[in-house]
Residue, then its C-alpha position, 0 to 999 in steps of 0.5 A: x357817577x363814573x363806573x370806572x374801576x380805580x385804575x382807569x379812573x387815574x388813566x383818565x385824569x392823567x390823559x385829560x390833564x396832558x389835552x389840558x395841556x395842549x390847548x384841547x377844549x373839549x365836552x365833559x368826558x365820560x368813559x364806561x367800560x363794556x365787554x365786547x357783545x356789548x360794544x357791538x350792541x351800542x355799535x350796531x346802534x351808531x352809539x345809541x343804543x336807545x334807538x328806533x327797534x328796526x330789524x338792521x340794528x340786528x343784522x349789523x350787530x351780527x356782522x360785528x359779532x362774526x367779524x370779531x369772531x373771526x378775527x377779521x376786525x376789533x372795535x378798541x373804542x366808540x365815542x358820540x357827539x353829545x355834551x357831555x361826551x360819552x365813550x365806550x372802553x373795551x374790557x380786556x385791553x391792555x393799560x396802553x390800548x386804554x390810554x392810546x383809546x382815552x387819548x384818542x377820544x379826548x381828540x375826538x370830543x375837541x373836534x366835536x366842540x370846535x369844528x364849525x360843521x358839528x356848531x348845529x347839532x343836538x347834543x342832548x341826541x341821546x335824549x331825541x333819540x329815546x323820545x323818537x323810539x318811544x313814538x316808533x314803538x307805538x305806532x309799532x303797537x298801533x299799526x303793525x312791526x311789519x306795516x311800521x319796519x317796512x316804512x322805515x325801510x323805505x326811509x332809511x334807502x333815501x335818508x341820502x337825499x338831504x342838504x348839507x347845507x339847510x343846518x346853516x341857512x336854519x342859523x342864519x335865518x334865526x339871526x335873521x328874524x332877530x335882526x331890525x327889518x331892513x327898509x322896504x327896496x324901492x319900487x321896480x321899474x314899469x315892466x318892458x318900459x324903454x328910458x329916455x330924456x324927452x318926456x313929450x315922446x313917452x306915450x309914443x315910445x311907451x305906448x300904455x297898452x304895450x306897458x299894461x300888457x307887459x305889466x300882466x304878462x309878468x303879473x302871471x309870470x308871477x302867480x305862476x312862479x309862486x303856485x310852482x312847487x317848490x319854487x326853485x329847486x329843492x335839495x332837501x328831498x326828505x324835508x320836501x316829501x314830509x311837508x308835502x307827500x300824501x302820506x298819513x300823520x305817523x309816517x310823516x312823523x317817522x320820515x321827520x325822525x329819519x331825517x332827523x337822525x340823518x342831519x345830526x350824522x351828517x357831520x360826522x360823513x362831512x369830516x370823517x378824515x378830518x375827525x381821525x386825522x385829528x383825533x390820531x394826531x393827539x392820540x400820537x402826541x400825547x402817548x409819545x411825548x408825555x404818557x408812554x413808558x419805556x416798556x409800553x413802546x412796542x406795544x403802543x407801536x404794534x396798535x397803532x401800526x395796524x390802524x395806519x396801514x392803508x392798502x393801495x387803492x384805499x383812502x385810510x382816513x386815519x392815515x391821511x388825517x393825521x399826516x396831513x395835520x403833520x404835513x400843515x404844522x411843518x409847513x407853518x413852523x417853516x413858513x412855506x406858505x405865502x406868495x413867495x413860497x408859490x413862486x420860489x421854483x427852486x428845488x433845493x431852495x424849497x427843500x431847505x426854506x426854513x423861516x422858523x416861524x414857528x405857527x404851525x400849532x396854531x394853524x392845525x387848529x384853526x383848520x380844524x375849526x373852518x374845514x371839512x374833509x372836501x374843503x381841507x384836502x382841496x386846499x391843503x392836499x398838495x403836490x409836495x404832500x402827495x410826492x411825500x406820501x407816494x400817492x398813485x392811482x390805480x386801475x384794473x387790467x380787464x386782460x387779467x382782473x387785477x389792479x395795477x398802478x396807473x400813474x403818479x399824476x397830482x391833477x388825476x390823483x386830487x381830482x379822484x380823492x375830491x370825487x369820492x368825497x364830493x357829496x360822499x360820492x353820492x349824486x346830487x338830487x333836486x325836486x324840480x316840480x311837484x305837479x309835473x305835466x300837471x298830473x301830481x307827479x313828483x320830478x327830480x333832477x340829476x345834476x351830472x358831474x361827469x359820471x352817469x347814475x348806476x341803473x339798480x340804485x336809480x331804479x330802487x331809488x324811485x320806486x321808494x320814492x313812489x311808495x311815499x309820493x304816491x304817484x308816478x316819479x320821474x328823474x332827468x339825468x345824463x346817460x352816455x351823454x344824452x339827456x333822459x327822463x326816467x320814470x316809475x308809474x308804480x308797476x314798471x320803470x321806463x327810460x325816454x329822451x328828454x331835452x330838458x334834463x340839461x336845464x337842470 
């Protein structure tokens, strides 16, 4: 039963009848409303509040409560992935501050339901989380808080080291083995075996010793692909490490819940200017065209305003979802789009191409559908977007310290907004092999995108790892373009040459 007072109980039902309105399909919202300690209690617990007890719940808690304190941030809502749709109203806003917030959410709680990177999952979390804090806490009264917070620890430095990928080949390999089994494929040829037309000249040409060799060479090939482990590069480290790393029974199970929580977030990373963008959009239309009053003008504007700012150098993904969302639904009502739209190099024939066509609806919704935030601006962050919205990219002048315009260059600007998002600006982490030099060592590989590992994190990185895998850990990488292997044996770490980082 909803604990809405009256009023906000007739907020709610006349902002969910304009999402009604305009096509949104959403969970079943609930709103409950908190104070502020309260708020950044759930908060602190990424809106769980039913969460594992870990001593960084507390210290994000106190930085909320001293950020506030002083004025320098305010949480105005909080709303989580599950079905149906919890959010979090903040007692004390103002009648439009509640309406803009319940507009916002209900954009939200669609973006959830329809965006294809939130179809895997869990929305009973709430549920697996309570189940995964009750396991924590006993394994907290069995083995020790510290022995048990000191594990998680090691976990959460390298709950990074997923692939956001695995949701989706999960999928398909359940409709897989639902599916009638294909037909065996045909045997394959002799191996080393050479074609030819005249059958009486094959036990010349294709002497049998040759052919039994090359059978039991790749006979051992074979055996050896299949004993390697993993047998192809793994980028699911935590899955990789739970399955295999000489760990004991409790803390393989906290690193499953650790990993768990990390793919149910990782959605929610995949398409954070998406989401914004999304929920700012209805946000926008919804108090502007339908539930604002006359009186309530500058104050809507005054709130808004401040989320939207967005200073130079940083990406306000607020402010790029939601003029991008804008920026697709002209270019659709218009029709610039299309082979004759790319090849039209008239500036004053492209700035007054109108063909009326009136899809842009239809295509914000589709995209927030199909895309993420990588996949979204590649395709959709354009030259005319990023002249309309003056985008530049900066540098720091070493003479003065400061930060300074570097240029107005489309190609540079795309290809640093693509980098911060690629892989959430986190390098790309493979196990190689789990018995490296034959001696159980865990190997990792870097694959280098241009831009060199920082040191620290490395360092911190794989002494985490050794605490798990217990034996030594290694990791090829590119430094200043030379291949390296660097290593941790437990007690020190060491850098060497190594030809093979290149083959990773």
């Amino acid at each position: 039963m909803s604990s809405l007072p009256a009023v906000l109980r007739d907020l709610q039902a006349e902002i969910e009848g304009y999402a009604r309105e305009f096509g949104l399909q959403y969970f079943t919202q609930l709103f409950e409303p908190v104070d502020y300690r309260q708020m950044c209690e759930i908060a602190s617990y990424g809106g769980f509040p039913v969460r594992y007890p870990h001593w960084r719940f507390g210290m994000e808690y106190d930085h909320m409560m001293k950020s506030h304190t002083y004025g320098l941030s305010k949480i105005y809502e909080l709303v989580i992935n599950t079905d149906p749709c919890y959010a979090y109203l903040l007692e004390g806003n103002s009648l439009v501050d509640q309406k803009l917030v319940m507009a916002h959410v209900y954009g939200h709680n669609d973006f959830f339901k329809n965006n294809n990177f939130f179809a895997h999952t869990d929305r009973r979390m709430i549920d697996v989380m309570a189940n995964n804090a009750s396991r924590v806490r006993r394994y907290m009264d069995r083995h020790g808080v510290a022995a048990v917070e000191a594990f998680i620890d090691v976990c959460l430095s390298i709950d990074n080291l997923i692939d956001p990928w695995w949701p989706f080949r999960r999928a398909q390999q359940r409709e897989s083995a639902r599916a009638i089994t294909e037909p065996e494929p045909p045997p394959a040829e002799e191996p080393g075996r050479l074609q030819h037309s005249r059958g009486y000249l094959d036990r010349y040409i294709n002497p049998p010793e040759f052919i039994e060799a090359q059978r039991e060479k790749r006979k051992k090939e074979e055996e050896a692909r299949k004993r390697k482990l993993p047998q192809r590069p793994e980028r699911d480290v935590l899955g990789f490490l739970m399955k295999h790393a000489p760990i004991e029974s409790w803390e393989a199970d906290i690193l499953g819940i650790i990993r768990e929580e990390a793919y149910y977030f990782l959605p929610q990373m995949q398409t954070k200017i998406m989401n914004e963008g999304w929920a700012s959009y209805w946000h926008s239309r919804i108090m502007t065209t339908r539930a604002l009053r006359d009186d309530e003008v500058v104050d809507y504007a005054d709130a808004a305003s401040g989320v939207m700012a967005m200073a130079p150098g940083q990406l306000n993904p607020y402010k790029i979802g939601i003029e991008l969302f804008r920026h697709i639904e002209r270019r659709w009502d218009k029709g610039r789009f299309g082979k004759e739209w790319d090849e039209c190099d008239e500036l004053v024939e492209r700035d007054r191409w109108d063909r009326a066509l009136g899809l842009g609806m239809k295509k914000i919704f589709e995209v927030r559908k199909l895309y993420n935030d990588v996949t979204f601006l590649d395709e959709y962050f354009t030259l005319d977007f990023c002249r309309e919205q003056k985008f530049f990219t900066v540098k720091e002048n070493r003479r003065t310290g400061r930060r300074e315009i570097e240029g107005r260059e489309f190609a540079k600007i795309k290809a640093r907004i693509l980098q911060q998002l690629t892989n959430f600006g986190q390098p790309f982490i493979y196990v190689v092999d789990a018995n490296y030099l034959n001696r159980s060592e865990l190997l990792l590989g870097h694959r280098h995108e241009g831009v060199d590992l920082q040191m620290e994190y490395a360092r911190d990185t794989l002494r985490n790892l050794e605490r798990i895998w217990r034996r030594p850990v290694s990791l090829l990488t590119v430094l200043d373009e030379k291949p390296k292997r660097i290593r941790f044996d437990g007690s020190e770490i060491s850098v060497a040459d190594e030809r093979e980082a290149f083959r990773v």
